[in-house]
C-alpha positions as CSV (number, residue, x, y, z in Angstrom):
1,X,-2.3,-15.3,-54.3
2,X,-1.8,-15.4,-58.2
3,X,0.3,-12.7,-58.6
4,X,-0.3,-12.0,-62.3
5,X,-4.3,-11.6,-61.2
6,X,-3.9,-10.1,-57.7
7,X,-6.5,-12.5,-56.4
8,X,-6.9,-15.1,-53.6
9,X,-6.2,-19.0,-54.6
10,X,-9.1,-21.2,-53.9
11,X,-7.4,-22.5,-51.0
12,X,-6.7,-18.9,-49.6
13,X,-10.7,-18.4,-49.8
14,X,-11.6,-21.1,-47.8
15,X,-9.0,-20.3,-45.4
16,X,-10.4,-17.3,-44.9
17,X,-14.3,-18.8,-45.0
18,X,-13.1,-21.4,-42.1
19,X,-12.8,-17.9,-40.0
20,X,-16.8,-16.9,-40.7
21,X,-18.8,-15.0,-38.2
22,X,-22.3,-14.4,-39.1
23,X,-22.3,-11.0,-38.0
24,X,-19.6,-9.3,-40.2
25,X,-19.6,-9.7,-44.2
26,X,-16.7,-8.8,-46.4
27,X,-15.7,-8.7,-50.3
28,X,-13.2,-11.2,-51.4
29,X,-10.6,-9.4,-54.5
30,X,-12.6,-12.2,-56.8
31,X,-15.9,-10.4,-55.7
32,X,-17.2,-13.3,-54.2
33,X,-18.5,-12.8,-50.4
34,X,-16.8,-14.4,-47.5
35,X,-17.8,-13.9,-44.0
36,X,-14.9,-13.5,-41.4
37,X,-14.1,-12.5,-38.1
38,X,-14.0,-9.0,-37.1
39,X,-10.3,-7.8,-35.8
40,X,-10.0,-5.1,-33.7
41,X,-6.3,-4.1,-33.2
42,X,-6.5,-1.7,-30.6
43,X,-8.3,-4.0,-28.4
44,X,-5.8,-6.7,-28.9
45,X,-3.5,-7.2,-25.5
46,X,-1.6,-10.7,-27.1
47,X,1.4,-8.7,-27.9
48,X,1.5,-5.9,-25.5
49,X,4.5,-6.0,-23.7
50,X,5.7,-5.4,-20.1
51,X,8.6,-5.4,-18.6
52,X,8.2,-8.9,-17.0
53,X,11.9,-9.1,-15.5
54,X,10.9,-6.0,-13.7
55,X,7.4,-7.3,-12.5
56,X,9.1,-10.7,-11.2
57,X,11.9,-9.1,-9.3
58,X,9.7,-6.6,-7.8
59,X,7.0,-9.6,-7.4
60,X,9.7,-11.3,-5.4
61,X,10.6,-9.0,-3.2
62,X,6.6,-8.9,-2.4
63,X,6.1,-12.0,-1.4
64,X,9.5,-12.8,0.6
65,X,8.5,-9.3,2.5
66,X,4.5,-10.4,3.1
67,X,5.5,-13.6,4.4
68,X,8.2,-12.6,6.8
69,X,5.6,-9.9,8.1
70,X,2.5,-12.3,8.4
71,X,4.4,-15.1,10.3
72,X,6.0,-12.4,12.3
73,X,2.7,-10.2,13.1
74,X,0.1,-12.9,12.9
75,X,2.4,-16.0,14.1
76,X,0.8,-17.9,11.3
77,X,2.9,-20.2,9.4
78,X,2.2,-18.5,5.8
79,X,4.0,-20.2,2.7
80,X,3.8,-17.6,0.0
81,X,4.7,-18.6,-3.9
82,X,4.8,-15.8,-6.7
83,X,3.3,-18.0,-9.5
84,X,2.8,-14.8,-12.7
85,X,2.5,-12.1,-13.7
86,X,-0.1,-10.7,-17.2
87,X,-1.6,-8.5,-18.9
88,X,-5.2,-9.0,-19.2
89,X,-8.6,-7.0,-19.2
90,X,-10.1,-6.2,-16.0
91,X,-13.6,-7.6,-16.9
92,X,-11.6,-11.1,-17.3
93,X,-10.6,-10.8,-13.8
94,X,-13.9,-10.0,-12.7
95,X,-15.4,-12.8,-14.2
96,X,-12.8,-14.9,-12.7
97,X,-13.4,-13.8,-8.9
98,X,-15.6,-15.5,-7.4
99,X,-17.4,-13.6,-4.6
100,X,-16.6,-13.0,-1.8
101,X,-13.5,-11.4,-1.5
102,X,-11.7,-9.4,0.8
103,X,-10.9,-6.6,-2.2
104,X,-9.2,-3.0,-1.8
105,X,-8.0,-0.5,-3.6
106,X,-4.4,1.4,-3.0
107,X,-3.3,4.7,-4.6
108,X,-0.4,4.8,-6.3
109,X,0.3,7.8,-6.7
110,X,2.5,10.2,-8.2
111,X,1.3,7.8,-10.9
112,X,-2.5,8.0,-12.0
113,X,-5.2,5.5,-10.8
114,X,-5.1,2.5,-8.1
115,X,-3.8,-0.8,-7.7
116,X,-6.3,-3.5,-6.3
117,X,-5.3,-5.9,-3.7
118,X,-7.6,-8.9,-3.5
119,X,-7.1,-11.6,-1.0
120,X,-9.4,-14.7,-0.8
121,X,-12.2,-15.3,2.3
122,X,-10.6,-18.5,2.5
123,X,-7.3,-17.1,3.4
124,X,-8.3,-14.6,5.7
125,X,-11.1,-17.2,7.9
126,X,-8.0,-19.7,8.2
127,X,-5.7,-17.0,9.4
128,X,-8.6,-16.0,11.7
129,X,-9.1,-19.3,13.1
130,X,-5.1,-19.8,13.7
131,X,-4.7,-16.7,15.0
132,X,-6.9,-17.4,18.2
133,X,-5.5,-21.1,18.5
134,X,-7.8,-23.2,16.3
135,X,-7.0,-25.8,14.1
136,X,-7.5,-23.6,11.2
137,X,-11.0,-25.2,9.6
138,X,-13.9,-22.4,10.1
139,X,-17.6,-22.2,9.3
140,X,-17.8,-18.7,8.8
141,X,-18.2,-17.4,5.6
142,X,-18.8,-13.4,3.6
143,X,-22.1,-12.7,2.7
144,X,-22.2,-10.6,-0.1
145,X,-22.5,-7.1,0.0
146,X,-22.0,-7.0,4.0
147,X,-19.4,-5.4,5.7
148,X,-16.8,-7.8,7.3
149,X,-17.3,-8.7,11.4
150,X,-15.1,-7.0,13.5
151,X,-12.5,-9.5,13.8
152,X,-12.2,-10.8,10.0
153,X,-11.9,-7.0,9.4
154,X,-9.1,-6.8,11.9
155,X,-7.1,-9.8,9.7
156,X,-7.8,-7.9,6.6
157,X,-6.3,-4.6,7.8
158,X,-3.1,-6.3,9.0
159,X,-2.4,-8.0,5.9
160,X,-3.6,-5.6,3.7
161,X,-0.9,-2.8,6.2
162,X,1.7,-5.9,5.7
163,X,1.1,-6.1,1.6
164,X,1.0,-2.2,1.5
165,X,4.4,-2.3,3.5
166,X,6.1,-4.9,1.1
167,X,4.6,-2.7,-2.1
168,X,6.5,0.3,-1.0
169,X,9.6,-1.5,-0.1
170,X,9.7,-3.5,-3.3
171,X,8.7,-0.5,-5.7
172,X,10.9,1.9,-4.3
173,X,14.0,2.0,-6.5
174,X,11.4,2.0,-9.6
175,X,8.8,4.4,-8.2
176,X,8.0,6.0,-4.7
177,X,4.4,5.7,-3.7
178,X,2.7,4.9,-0.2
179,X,-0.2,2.6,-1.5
180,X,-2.4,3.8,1.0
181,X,-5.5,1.7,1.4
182,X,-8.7,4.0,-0.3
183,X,-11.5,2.2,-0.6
184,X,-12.7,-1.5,0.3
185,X,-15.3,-4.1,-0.5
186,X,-16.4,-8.1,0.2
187,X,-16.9,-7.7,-3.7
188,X,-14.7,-6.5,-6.8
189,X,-17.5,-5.7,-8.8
190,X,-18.2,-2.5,-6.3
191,X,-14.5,-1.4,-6.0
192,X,-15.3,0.5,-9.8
193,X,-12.0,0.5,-10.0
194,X,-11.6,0.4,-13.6
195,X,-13.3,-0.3,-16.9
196,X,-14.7,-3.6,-17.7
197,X,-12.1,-3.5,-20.8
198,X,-9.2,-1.5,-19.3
199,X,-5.9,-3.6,-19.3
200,X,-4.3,-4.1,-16.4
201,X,-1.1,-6.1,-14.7
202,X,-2.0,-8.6,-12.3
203,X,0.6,-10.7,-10.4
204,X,-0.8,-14.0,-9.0
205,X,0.5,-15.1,-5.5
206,X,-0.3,-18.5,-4.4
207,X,-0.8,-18.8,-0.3
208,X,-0.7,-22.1,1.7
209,X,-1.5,-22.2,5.3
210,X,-1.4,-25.9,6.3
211,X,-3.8,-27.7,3.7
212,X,-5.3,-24.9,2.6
213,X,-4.7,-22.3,-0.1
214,X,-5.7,-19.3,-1.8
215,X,-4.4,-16.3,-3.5
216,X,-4.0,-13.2,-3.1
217,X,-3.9,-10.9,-6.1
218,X,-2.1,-7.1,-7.4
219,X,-3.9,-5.7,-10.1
220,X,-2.0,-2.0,-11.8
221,X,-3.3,-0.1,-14.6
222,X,-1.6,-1.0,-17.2
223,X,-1.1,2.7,-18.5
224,X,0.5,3.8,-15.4
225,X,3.1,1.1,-14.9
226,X,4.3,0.8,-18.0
227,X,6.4,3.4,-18.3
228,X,8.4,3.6,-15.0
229,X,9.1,-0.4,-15.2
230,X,9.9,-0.4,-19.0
231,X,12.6,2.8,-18.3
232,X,13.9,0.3,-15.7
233,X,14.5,-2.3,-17.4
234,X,16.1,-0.4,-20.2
235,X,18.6,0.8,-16.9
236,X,18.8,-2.6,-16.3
237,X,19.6,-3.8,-20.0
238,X,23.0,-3.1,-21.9
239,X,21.0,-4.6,-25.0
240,X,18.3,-2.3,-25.0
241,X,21.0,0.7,-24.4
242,X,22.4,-0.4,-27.4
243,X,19.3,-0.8,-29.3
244,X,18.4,2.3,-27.9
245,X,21.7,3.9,-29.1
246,X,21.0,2.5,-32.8
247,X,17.5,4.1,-32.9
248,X,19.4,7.7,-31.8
249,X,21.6,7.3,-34.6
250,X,18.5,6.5,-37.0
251,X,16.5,9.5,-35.6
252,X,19.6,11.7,-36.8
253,X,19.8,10.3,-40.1
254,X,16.3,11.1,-40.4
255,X,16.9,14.2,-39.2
256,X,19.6,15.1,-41.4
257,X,17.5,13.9,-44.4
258,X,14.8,16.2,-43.2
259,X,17.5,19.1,-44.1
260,X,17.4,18.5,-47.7
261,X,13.7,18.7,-48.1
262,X,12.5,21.6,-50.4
263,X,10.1,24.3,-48.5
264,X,8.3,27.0,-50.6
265,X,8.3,30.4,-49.5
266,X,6.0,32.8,-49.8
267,X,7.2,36.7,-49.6
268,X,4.0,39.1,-49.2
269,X,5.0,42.8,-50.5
270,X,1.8,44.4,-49.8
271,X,-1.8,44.5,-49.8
272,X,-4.8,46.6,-51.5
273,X,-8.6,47.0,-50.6
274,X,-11.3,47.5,-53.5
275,X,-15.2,46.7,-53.1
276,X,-17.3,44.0,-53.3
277,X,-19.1,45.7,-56.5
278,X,-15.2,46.5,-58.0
279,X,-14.4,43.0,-57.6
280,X,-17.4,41.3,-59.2
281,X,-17.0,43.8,-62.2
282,X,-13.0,43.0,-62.3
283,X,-11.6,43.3,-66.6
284,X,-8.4,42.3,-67.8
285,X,-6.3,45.6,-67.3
286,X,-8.0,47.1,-64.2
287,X,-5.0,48.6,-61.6
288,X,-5.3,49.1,-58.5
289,X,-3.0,50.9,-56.1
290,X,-0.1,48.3,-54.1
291,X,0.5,50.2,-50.7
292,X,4.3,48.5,-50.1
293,X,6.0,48.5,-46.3
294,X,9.1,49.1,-45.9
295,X,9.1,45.7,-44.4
296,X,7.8,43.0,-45.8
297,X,6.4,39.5,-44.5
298,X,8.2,35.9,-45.6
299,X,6.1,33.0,-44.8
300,X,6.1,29.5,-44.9
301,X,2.4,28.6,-45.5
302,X,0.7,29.6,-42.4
303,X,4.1,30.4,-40.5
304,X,5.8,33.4,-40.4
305,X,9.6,33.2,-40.6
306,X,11.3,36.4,-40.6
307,X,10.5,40.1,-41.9
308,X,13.1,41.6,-44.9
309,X,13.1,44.5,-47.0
310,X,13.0,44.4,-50.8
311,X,16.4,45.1,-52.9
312,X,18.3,43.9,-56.0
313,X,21.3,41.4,-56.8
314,X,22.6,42.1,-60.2
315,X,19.7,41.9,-62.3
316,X,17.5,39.9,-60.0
317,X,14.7,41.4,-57.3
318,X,15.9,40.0,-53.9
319,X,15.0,40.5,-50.2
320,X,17.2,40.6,-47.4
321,X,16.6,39.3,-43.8
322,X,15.8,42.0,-41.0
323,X,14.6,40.0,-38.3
324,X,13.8,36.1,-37.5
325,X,10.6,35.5,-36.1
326,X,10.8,32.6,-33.3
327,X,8.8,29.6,-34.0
């Protein structure tokens, strides 16, 4: 940027022109139009951040608790791998499950909304097949929008009981919550879980039973989680204790600066009533009658402070304080 003219180089222009989008139109500082790319900030989720140690460990815990419980329950050899966890929008999630799906939803409370479990058909037809002695390879399949047959709905309850287990187990030093099973689906479209641009956490598990594999996916709000894992991790943390220590001593400078600021006061000694016609007709010299209290109000704009009554020091009309008014 030339300094000296506060406008864009020529090579800053077509830096910004390279960015066009036909559908948004903006002036340059030169006056010359450029078209550019719309930016919504609080839509942005690049730089939101979780507390990922928090996620893994817990994450961890999930998946060495699921798999001890499915080869115990089930008998099925399971080999479970955490792969991730991110932030993204739920609508990119539902655009990247394919149907069908065994999907669920599992309070969370004290904290608001639900988790969604999702497990893939694939995974729970295998599991099927294995548990009543097969070599694992099945032709069944979902159909969409049709409830599960008895005994692939049987599979999904005990893993879905085993995951809800592990949840509990691996959350509880962070958060105490029973993830109860609500509501469930062959689709995550008609869970309505959340909105199509709601952020959310999803942690990725990657399951292998023989040759096959599939995942099975936790999705949290991202607004309810937040909190509870990033005060953990500050726990967890001597750094961010000492950051946090640094911004205490910052908020009392500011505070203490605060202090010096001037505040005008107002002190109201009394009031008079006249008439509309009196008041249209005011002239320079007119008097009207002041009827005075014994106490009178001191104010800070709107804000009442205290009530005083009226006096002298030396020379000078004072007040002096009779009673503070809370605020």
């Amino acid at each position: 940027m030339d300094k000296e003219l506060e406008t864009l180089s020529e090579e800053e222009l077509e830096a910004i022109q390279s960015t066009r989008n036909d559908e948004h139109l903006t002036k340059l500082a030169t006056g010359e139009s450029a078209e550019v790319i719309k930016h919504d900030l609080t839509s942005e989720y690049n730089n939101v951040s979780i507390a990922s140690d928090v996620f893994d460990s817990v994450s961890e815990k999930i998946r060495g608790i699921l798999q001890e419980g499915v080869s115990s329950v089930l008998n099925i050899p399971y080999q479970i791998n955490y792969e991730k966890t991110e932030v993204c929008r739920f609508e990119a999630l539902l655009a990247s499950t394919d149907s069908p799906v065994s999907a669920a939803t599992l309070d969370i409370s004290p904290l608001h909304g639900h988790a969604v479990l999702l497990i893939d058909s694939s995974i729970i037809f295998r599991s099927l097949d294995m548990f009543f002695g097969g070599a694992g390879v099945s032709t069944i399949s979902f159909a969409t929008n049709k409830k599960l047959a008895g005994s692939e709905e049987a599979v999904v309850d005990i893993v879905v009981n085993l995951t809800k287990s592990a949840l509990k187990t691996a959350w509880e030093p962070i958060f105490v919550a029973d993830f109860e099973k609500d509501f469930s689906a062959n689709s995550l479209s008609e869970l309505q879980c959340f909105k199509p641009e709601e952020l959310i956490v999803l942690s990725d598990f990657e399951v292998s039973i023989g040759e096959l594999s599939g995942k099975i996916q936790i999705a949290y709000p991202l607004a309810s989680v937040r909190p509870p894992t990033h005060a953990q991790a500050k726990q967890l943390d001597p750094k961010v204790k000492e950051s946090e220590s640094d911004s205490n001593d910052w908020a009392a400078d500011l505070y203490e600066a605060h202090l010096e600021i001037g505040i005008e006061i107002n002190a109201k000694l009394g009031e008079f009533t006249t008439t509309l016609g009196k008041l249209t007709n005011l002239q320079v010299g007119d008097e009207f009658p002041l009827s005075v209290s014994d106490s009178i109000e001191i104010s800070a704009g709107n804000t009442p402070l205290f009530s005083a009554i009226t006096g002298t020091v030396g020379e000078s009309f004072a007040i002096k304080i009779e009673s503070i008014k809370s605020i």
